[in-house]
Backbone atoms as SQL, in Angstrom:
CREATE TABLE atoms (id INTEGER PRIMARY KEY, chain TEXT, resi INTEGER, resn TEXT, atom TEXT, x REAL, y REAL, z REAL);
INSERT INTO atoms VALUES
  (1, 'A', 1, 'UNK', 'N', -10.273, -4.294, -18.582),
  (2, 'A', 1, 'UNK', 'CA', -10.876, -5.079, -17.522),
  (3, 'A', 1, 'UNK', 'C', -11.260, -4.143, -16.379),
  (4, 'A', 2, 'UNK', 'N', -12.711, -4.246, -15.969),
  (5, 'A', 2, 'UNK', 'CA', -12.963, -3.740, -15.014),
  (6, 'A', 2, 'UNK', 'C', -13.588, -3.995, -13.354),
  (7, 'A', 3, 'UNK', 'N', -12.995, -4.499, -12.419),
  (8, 'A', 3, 'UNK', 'CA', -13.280, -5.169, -11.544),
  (9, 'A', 3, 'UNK', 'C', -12.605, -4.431, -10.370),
  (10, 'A', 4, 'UNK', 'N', -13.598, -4.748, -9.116),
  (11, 'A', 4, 'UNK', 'CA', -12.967, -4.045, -7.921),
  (12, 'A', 4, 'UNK', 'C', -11.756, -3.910, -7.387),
  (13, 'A', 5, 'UNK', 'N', -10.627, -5.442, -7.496),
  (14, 'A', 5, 'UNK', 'CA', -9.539, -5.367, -7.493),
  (15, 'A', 5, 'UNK', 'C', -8.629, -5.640, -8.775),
  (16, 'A', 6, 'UNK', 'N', -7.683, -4.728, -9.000),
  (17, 'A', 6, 'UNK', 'CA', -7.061, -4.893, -10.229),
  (18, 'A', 6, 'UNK', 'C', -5.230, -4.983, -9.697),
  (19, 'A', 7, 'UNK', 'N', -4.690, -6.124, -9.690),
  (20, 'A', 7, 'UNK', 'CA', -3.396, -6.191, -8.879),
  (21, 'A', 7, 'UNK', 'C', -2.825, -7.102, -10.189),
  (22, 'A', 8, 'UNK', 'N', -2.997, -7.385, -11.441),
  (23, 'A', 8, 'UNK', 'CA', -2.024, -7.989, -12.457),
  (24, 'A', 8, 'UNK', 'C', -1.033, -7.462, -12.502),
  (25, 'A', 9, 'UNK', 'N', -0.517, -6.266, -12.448),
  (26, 'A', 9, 'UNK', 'CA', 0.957, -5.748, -12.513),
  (27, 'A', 9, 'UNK', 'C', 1.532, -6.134, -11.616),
  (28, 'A', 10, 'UNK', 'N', 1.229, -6.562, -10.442),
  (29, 'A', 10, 'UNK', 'CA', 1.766, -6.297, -9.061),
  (30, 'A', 10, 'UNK', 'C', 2.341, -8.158, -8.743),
  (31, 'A', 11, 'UNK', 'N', 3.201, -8.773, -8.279),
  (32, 'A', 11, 'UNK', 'CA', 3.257, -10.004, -6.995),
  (33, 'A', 11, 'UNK', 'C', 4.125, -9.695, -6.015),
  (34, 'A', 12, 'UNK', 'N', 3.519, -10.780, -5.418),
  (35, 'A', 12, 'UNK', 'CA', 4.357, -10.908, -3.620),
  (36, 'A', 12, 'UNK', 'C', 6.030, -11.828, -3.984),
  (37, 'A', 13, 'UNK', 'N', 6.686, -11.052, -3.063),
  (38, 'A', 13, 'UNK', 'CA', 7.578, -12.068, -3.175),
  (39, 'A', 13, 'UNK', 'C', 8.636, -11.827, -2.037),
  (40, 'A', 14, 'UNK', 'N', 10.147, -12.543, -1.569),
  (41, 'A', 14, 'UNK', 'CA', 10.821, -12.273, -0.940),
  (42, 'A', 14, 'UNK', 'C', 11.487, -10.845, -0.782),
  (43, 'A', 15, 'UNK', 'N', 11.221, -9.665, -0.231),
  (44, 'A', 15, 'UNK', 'CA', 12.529, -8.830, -0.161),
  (45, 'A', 15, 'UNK', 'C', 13.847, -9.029, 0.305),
  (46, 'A', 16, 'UNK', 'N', 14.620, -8.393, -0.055),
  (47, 'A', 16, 'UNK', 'CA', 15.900, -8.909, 0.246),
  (48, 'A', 16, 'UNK', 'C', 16.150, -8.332, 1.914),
  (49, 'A', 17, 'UNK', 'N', 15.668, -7.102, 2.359),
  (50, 'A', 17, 'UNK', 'CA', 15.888, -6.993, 3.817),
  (51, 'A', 17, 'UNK', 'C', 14.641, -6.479, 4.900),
  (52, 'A', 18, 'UNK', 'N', 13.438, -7.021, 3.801),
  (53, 'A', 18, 'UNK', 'CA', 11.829, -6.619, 4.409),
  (54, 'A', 18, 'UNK', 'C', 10.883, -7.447, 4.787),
  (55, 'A', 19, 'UNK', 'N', 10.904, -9.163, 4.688),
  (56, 'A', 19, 'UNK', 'CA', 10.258, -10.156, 4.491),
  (57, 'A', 19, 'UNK', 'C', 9.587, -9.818, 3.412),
  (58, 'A', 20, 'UNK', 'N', 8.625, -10.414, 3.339),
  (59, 'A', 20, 'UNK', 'CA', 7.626, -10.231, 1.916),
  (60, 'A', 20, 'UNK', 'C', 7.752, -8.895, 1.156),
  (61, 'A', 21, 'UNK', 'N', 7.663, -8.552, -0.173),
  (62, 'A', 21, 'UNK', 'CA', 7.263, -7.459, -0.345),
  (63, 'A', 21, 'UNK', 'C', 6.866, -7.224, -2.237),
  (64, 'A', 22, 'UNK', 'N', 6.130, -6.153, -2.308),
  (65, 'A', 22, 'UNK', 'CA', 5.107, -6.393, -3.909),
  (66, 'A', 22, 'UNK', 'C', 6.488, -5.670, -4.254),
  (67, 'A', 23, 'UNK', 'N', 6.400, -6.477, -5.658),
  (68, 'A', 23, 'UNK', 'CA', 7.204, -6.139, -6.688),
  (69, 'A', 23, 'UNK', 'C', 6.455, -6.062, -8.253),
  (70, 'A', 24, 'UNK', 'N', 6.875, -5.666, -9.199),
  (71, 'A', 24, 'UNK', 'CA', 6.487, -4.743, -10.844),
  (72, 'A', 24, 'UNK', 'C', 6.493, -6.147, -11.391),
  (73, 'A', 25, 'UNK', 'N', 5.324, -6.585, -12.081),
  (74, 'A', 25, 'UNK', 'CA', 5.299, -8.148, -12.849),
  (75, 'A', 25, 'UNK', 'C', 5.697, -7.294, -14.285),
  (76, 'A', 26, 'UNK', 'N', 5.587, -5.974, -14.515),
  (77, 'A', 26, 'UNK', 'CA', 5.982, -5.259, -16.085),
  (78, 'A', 26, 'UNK', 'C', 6.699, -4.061, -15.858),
  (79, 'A', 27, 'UNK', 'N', 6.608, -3.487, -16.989),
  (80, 'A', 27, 'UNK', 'CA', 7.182, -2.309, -17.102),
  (81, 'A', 27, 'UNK', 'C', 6.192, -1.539, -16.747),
  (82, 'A', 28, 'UNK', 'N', 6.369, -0.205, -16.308),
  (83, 'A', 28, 'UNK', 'CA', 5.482, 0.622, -16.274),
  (84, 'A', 28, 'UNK', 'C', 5.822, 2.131, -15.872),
  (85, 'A', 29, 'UNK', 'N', 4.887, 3.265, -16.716),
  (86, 'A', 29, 'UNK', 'CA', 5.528, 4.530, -16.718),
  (87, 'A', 29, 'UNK', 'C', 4.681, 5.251, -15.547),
  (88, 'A', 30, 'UNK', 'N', 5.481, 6.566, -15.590),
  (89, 'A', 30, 'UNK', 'CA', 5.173, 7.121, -14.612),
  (90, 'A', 30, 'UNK', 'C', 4.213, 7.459, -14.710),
  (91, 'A', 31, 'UNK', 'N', 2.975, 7.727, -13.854),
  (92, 'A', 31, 'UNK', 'CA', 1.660, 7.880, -13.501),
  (93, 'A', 31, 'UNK', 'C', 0.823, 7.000, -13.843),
  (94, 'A', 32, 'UNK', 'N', 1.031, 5.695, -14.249),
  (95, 'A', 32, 'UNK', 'CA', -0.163, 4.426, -15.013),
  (96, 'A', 32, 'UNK', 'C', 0.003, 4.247, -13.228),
  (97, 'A', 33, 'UNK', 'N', -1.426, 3.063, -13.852),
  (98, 'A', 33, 'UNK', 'CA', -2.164, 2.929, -12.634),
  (99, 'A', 33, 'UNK', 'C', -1.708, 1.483, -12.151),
  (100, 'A', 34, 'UNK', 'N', -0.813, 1.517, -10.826),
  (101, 'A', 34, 'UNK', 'CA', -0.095, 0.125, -10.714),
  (102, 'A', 34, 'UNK', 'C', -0.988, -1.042, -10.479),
  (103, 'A', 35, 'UNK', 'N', -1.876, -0.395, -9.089),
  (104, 'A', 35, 'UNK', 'CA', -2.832, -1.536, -8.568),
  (105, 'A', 35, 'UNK', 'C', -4.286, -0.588, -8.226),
  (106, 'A', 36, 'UNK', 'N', -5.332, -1.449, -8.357),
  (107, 'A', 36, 'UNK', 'CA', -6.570, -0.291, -8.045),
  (108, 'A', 36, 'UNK', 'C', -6.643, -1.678, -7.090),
  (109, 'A', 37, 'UNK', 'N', -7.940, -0.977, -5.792),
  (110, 'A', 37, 'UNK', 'CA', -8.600, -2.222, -5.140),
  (111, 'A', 37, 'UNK', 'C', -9.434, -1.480, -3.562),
  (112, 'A', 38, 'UNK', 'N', -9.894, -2.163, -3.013),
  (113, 'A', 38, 'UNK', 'CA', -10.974, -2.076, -1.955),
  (114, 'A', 38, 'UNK', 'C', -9.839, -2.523, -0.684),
  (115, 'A', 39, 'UNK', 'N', -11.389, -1.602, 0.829),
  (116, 'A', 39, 'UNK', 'CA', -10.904, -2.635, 2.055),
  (117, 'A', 39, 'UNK', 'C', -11.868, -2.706, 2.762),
  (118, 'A', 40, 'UNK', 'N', -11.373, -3.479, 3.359),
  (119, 'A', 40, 'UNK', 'CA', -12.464, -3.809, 4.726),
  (120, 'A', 40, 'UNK', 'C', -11.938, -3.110, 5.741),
  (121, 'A', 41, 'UNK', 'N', -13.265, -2.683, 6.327),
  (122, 'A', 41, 'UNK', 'CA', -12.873, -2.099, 7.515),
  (123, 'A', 41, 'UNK', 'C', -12.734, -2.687, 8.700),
  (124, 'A', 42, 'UNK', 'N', -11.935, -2.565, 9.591),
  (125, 'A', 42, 'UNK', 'CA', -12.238, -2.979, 10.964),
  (126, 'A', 42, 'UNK', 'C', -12.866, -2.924, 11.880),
  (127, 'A', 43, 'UNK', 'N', -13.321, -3.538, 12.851),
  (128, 'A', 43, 'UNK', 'CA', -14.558, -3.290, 14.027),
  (129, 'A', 43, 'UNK', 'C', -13.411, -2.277, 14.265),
  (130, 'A', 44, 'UNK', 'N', -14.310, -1.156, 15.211),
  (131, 'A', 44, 'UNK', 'CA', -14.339, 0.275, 16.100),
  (132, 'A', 44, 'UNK', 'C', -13.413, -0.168, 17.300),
  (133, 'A', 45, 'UNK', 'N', -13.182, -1.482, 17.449),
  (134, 'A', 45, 'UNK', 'CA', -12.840, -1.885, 18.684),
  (135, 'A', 45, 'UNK', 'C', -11.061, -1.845, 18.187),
  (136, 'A', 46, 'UNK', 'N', -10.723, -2.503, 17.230),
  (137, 'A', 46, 'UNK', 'CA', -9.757, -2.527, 16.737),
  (138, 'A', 46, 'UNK', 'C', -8.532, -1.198, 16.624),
  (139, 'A', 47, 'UNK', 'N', -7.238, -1.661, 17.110),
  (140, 'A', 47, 'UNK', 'CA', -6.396, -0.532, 17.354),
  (141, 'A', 47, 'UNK', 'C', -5.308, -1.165, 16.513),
  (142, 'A', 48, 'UNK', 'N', -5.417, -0.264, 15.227),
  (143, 'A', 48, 'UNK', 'CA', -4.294, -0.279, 14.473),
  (144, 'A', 48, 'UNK', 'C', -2.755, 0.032, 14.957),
  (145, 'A', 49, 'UNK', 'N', -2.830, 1.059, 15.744),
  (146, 'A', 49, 'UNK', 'CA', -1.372, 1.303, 16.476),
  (147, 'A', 49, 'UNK', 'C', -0.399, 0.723, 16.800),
  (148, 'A', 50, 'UNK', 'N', -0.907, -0.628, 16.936),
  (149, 'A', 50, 'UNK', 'CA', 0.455, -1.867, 16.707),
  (150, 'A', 50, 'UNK', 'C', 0.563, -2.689, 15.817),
  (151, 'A', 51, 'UNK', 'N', -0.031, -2.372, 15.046),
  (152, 'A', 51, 'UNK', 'CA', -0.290, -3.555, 14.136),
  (153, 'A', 51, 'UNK', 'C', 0.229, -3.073, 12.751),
  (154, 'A', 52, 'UNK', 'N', 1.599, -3.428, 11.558),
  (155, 'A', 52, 'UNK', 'CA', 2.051, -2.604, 10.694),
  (156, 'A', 52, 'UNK', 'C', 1.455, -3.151, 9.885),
  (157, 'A', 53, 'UNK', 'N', 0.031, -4.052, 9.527),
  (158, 'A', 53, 'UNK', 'CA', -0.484, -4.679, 8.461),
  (159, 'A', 53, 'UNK', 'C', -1.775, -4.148, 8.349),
  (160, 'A', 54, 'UNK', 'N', -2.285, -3.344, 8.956),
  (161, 'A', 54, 'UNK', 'CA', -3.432, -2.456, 8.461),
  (162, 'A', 54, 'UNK', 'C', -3.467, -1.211, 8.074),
  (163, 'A', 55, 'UNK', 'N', -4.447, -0.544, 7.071),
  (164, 'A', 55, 'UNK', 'CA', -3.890, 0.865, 6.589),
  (165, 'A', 55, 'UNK', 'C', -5.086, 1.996, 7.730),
  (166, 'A', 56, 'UNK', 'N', -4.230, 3.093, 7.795),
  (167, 'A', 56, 'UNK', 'CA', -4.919, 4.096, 8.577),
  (168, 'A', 56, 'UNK', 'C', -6.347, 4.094, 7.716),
  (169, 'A', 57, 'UNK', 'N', -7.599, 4.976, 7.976),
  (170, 'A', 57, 'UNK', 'CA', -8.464, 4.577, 7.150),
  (171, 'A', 57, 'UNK', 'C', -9.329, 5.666, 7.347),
  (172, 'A', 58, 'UNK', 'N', -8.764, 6.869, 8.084),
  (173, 'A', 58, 'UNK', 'CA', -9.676, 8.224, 8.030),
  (174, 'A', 58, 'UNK', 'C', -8.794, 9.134, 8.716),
  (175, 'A', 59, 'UNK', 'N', -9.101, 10.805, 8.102),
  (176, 'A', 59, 'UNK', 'CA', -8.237, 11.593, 8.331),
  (177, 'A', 59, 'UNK', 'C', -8.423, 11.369, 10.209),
  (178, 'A', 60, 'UNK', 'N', -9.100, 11.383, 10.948),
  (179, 'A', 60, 'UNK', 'CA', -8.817, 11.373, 12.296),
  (180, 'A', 60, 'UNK', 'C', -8.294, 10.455, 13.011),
  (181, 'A', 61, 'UNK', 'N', -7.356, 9.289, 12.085),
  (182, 'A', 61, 'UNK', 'CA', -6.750, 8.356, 12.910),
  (183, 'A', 61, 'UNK', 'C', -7.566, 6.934, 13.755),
  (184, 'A', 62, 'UNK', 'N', -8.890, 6.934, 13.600),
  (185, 'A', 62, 'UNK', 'CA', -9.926, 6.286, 14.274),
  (186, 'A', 62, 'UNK', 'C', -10.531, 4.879, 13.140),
  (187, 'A', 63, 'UNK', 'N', -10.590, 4.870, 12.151),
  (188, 'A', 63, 'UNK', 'CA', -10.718, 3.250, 11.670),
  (189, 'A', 63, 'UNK', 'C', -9.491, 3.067, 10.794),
  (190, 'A', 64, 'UNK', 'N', -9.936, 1.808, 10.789),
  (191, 'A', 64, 'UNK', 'CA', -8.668, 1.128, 10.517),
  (192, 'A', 64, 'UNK', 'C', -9.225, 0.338, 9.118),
  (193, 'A', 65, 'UNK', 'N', -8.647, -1.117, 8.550),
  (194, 'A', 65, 'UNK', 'CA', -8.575, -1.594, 7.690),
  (195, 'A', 65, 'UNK', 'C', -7.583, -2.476, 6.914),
  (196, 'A', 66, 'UNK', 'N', -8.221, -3.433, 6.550),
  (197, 'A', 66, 'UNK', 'CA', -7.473, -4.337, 5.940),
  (198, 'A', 66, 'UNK', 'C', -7.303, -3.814, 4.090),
  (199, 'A', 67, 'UNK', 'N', -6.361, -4.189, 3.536),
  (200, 'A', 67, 'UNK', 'CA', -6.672, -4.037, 1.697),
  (201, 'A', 67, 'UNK', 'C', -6.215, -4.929, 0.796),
  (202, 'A', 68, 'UNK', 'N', -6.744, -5.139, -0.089),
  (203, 'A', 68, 'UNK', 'CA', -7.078, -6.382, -1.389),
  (204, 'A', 68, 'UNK', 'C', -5.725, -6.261, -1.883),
  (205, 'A', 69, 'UNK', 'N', -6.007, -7.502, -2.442),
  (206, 'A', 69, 'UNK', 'CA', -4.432, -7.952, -3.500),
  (207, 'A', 69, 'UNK', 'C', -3.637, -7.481, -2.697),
  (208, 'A', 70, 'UNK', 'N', -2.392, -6.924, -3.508),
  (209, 'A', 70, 'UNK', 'CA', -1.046, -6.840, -2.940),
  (210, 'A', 70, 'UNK', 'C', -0.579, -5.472, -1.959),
  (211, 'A', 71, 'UNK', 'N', -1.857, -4.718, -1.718),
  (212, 'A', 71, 'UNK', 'CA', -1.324, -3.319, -1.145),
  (213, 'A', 71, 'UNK', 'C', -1.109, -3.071, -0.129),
  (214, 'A', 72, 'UNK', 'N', -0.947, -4.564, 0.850),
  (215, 'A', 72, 'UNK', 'CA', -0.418, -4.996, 2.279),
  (216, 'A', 72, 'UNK', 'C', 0.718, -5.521, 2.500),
  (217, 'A', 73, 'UNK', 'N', 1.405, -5.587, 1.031),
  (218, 'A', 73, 'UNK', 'CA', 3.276, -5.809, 1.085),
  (219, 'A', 73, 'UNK', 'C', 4.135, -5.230, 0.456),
  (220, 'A', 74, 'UNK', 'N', 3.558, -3.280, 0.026),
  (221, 'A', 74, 'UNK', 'CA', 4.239, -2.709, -0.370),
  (222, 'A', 74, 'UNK', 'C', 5.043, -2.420, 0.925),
  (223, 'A', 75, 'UNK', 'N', 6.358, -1.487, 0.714),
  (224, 'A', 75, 'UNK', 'CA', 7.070, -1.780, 1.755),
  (225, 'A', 75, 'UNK', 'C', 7.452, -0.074, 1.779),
  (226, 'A', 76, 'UNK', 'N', 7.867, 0.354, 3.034),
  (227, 'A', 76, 'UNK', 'CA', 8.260, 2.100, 2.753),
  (228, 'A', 76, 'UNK', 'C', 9.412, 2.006, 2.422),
  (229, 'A', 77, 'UNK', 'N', 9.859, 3.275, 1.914),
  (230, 'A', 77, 'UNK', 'CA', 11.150, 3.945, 1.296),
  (231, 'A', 77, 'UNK', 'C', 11.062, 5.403, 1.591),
  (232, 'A', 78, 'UNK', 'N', 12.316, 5.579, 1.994),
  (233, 'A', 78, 'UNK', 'CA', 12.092, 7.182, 1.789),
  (234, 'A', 78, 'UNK', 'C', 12.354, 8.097, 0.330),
  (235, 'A', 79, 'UNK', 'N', 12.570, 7.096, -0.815),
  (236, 'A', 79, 'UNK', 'CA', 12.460, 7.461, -1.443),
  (237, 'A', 79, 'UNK', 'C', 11.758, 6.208, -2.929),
  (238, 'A', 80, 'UNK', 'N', 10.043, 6.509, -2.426),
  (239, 'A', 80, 'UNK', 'CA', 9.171, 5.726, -3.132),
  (240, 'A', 80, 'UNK', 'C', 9.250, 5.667, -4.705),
  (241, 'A', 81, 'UNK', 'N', 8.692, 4.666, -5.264),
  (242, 'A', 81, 'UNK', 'CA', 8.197, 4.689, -6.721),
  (243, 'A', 81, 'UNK', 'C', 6.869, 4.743, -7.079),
  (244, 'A', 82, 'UNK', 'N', 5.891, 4.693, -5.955),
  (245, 'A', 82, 'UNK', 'CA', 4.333, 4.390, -5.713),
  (246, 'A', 82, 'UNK', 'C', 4.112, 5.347, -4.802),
  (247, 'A', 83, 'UNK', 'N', 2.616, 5.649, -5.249),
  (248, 'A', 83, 'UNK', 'CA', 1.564, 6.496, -4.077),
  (249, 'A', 83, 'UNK', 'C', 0.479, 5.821, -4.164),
  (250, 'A', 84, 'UNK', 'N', -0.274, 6.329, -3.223),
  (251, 'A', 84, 'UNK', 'CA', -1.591, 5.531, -2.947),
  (252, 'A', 84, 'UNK', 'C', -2.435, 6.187, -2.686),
  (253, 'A', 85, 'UNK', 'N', -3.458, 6.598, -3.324),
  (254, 'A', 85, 'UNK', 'CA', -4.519, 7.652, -3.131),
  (255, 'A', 85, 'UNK', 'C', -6.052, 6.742, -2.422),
  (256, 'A', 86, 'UNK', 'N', -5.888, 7.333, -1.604),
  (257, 'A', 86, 'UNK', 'CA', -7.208, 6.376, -0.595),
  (258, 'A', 86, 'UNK', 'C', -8.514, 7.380, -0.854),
  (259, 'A', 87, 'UNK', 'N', -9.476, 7.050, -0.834),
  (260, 'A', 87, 'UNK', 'CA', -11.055, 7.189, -1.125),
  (261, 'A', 87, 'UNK', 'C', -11.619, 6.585, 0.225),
  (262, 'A', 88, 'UNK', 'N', -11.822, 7.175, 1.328),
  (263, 'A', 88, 'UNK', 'CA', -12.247, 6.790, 2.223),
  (264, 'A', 88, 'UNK', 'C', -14.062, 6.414, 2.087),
  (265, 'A', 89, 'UNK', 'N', -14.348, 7.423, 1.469),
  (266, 'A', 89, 'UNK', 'CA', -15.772, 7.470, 1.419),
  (267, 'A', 89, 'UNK', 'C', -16.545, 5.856, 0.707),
  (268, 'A', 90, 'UNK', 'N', -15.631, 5.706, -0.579),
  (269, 'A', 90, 'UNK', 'CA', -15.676, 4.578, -1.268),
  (270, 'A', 90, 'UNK', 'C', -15.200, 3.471, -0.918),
  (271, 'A', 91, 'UNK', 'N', -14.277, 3.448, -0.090),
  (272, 'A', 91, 'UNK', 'CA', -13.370, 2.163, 0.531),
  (273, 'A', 91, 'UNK', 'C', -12.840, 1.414, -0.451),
  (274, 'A', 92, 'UNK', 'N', -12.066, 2.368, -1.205),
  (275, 'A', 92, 'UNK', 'CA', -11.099, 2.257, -2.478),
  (276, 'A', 92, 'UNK', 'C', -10.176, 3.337, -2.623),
  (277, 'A', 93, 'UNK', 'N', -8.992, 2.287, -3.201),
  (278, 'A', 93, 'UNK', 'CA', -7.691, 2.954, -3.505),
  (279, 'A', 93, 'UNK', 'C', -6.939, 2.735, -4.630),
  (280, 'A', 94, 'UNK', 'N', -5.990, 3.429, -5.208),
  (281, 'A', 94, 'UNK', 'CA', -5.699, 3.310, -6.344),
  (282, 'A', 94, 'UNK', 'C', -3.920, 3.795, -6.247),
  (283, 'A', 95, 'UNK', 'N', -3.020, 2.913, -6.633),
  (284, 'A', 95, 'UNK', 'CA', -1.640, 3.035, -6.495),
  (285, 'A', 95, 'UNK', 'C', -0.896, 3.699, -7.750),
  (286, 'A', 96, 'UNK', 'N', -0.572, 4.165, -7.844),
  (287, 'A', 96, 'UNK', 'CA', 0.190, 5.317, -9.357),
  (288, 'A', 96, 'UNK', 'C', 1.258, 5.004, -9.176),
  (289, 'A', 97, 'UNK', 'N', 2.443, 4.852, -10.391),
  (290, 'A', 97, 'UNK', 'CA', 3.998, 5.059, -10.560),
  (291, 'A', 97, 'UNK', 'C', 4.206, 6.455, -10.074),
  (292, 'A', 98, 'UNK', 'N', 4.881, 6.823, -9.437),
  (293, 'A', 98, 'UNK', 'CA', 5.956, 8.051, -9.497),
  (294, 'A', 98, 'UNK', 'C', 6.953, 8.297, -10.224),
  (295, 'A', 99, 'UNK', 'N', 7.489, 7.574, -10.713),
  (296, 'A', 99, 'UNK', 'CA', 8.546, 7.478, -12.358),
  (297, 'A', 99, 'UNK', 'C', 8.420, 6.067, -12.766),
  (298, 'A', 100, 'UNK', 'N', 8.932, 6.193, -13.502),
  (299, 'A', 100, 'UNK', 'CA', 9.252, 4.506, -14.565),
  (300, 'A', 100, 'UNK', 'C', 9.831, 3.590, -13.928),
  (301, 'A', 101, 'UNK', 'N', 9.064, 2.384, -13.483),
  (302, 'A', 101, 'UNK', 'CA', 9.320, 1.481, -12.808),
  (303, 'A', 101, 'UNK', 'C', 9.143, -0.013, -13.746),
  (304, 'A', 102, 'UNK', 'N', 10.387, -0.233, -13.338),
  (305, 'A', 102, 'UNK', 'CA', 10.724, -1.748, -14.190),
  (306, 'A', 102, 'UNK', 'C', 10.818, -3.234, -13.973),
  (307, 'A', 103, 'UNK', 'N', 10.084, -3.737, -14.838),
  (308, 'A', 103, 'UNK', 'CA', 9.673, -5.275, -14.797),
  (309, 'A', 103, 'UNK', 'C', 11.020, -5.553, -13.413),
  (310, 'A', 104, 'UNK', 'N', 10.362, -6.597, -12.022),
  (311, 'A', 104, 'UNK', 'CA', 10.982, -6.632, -11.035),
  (312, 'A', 104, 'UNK', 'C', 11.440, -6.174, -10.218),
  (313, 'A', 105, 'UNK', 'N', 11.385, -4.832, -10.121),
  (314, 'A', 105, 'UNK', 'CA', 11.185, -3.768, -9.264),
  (315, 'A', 105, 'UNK', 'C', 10.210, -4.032, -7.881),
  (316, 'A', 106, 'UNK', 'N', 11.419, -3.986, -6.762),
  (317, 'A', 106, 'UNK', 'CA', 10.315, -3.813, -5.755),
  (318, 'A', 106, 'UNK', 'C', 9.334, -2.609, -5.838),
  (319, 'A', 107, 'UNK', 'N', 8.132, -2.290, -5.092),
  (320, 'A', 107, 'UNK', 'CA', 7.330, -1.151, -5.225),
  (321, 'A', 107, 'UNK', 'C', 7.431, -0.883, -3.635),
  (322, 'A', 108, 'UNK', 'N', 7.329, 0.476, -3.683),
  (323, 'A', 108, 'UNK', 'CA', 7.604, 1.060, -2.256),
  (324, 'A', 108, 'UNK', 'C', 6.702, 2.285, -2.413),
  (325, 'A', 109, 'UNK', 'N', 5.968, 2.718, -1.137),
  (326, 'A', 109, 'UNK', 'CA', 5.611, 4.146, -0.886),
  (327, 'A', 109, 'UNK', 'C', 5.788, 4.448, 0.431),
  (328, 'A', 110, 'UNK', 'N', 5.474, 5.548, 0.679),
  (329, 'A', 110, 'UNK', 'CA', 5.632, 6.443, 2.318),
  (330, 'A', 110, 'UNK', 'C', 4.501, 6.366, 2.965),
  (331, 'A', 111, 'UNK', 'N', 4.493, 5.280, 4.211),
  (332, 'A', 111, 'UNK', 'CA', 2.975, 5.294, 4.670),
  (333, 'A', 111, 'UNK', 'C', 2.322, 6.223, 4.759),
  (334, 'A', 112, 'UNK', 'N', 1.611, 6.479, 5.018),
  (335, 'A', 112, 'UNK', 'CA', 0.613, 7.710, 5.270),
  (336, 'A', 112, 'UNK', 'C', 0.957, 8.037, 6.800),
  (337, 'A', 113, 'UNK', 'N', 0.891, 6.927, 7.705),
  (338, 'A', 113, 'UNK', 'CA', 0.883, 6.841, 9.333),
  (339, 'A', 113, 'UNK', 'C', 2.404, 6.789, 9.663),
  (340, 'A', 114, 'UNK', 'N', 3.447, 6.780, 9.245),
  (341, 'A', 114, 'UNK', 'CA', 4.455, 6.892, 9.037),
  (342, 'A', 114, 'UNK', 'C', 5.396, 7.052, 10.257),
  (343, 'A', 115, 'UNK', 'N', 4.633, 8.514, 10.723),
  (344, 'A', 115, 'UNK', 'CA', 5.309, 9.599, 12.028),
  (345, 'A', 115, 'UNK', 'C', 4.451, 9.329, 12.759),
  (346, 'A', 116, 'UNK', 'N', 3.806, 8.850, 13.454),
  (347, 'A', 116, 'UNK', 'CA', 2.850, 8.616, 14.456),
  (348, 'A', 116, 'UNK', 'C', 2.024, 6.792, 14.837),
  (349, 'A', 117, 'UNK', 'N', 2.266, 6.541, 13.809),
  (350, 'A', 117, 'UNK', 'CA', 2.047, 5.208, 14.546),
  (351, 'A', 117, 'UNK', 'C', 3.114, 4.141, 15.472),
  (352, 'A', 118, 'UNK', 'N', 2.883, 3.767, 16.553),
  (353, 'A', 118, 'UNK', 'CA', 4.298, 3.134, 17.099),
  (354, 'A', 118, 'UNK', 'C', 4.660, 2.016, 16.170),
  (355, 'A', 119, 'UNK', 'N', 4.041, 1.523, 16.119),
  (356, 'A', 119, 'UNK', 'CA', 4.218, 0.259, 14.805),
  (357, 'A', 119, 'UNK', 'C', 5.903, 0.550, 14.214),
  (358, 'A', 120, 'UNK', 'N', 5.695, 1.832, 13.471),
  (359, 'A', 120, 'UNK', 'CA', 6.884, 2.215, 12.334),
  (360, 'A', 120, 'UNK', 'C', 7.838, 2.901, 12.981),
  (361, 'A', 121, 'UNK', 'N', 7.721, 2.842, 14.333),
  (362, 'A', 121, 'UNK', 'CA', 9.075, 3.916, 15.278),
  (363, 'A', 121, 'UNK', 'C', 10.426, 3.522, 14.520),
  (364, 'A', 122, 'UNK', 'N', 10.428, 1.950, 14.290),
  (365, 'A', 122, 'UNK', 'CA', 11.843, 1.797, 13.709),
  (366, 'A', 122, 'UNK', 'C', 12.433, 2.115, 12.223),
  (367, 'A', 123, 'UNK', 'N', 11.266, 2.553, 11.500),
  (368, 'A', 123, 'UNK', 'CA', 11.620, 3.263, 10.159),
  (369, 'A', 123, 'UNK', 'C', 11.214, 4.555, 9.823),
  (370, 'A', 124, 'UNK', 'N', 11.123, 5.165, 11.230),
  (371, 'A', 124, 'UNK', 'CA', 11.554, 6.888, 11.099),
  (372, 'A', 124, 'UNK', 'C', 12.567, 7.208, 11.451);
C-alpha cells in the first residue's frame, strides 16, 4: 500500500504516566518502517516554543508544524525504540524501529527540540 500517510502499525491510546500516547498494533523488527506520513506547516506567525504538540520543522528553528496519523503522541524516552527522519524539503517523515518492538509497546523517540524548547524544560 502506497499512500501519503501510512500509520496501520501504530494507535493512540492511554499512557500510563503521559496522557495519550502511540503504541505497536504488531510486532515489528528493528529498522521496518513503523509510520510514514506528511505535515502541515504553520503560518510564520506561529511560535512553537510553547506549544509540545508541534514538530520543529527546519534546521534554523523558524517553522513549525503539525503531523498526520499518530506522530503527535509519540512520547520521549531517554531511551527510545523509534526515530524519525524528517524531509523538510518534502514535508514528510518516516518513523523506523530501533530494535524489536512488540505488539503493545508504547513507541517513544528523543525529540529533536528536546534541549531548547521551553515546552520540554520538564523532561530534560
Amino acid at each position: 500500500m502506497h499512500g501519503l500517510v501510512q500509520c496501520a502499525k501504530v494507535f493512540v491510546a492511554t499512557s500510563s504516566d503521559k496522557g495519550a500516547g502511540a503504541f505497536a498494533a504488531c510486532d515489528m523488527s528493528e529498522g521496518e518502517v513503523v509510520e510514514r506520513g506528511i505535515v502541515r506547516r504553520l503560518p510564520a506567525t506561529f511560535d512553537g516554543n510553547a506549544s509540545p504538540y508541534v514538530f520543529s520543522w527546519s534546521e534554523d528553528r523558524t517553522v513549525w508544524a503539525v503531523g498526520s496519523g499518530c506522530s503527535t503522541f509519540y512520547n520521549c524516552s531517554e531511551t527510545p525504540n523509534t526515530k524519525m527522519r524528517r524531509d523538510f524539503e518534502n514535508d514528510t517523515f518516516e518513523i523506523t524501529a530501533l530494535r524489536p518492538i512488540s505488539k503493545g509497546e508504547e513507541l517513544t523517540h528523543v525529540y529533536k527540540s528536546l534541549q531548547w524548547r521551553g515546552c520540554f524544560a520538564d523532561l530534560r
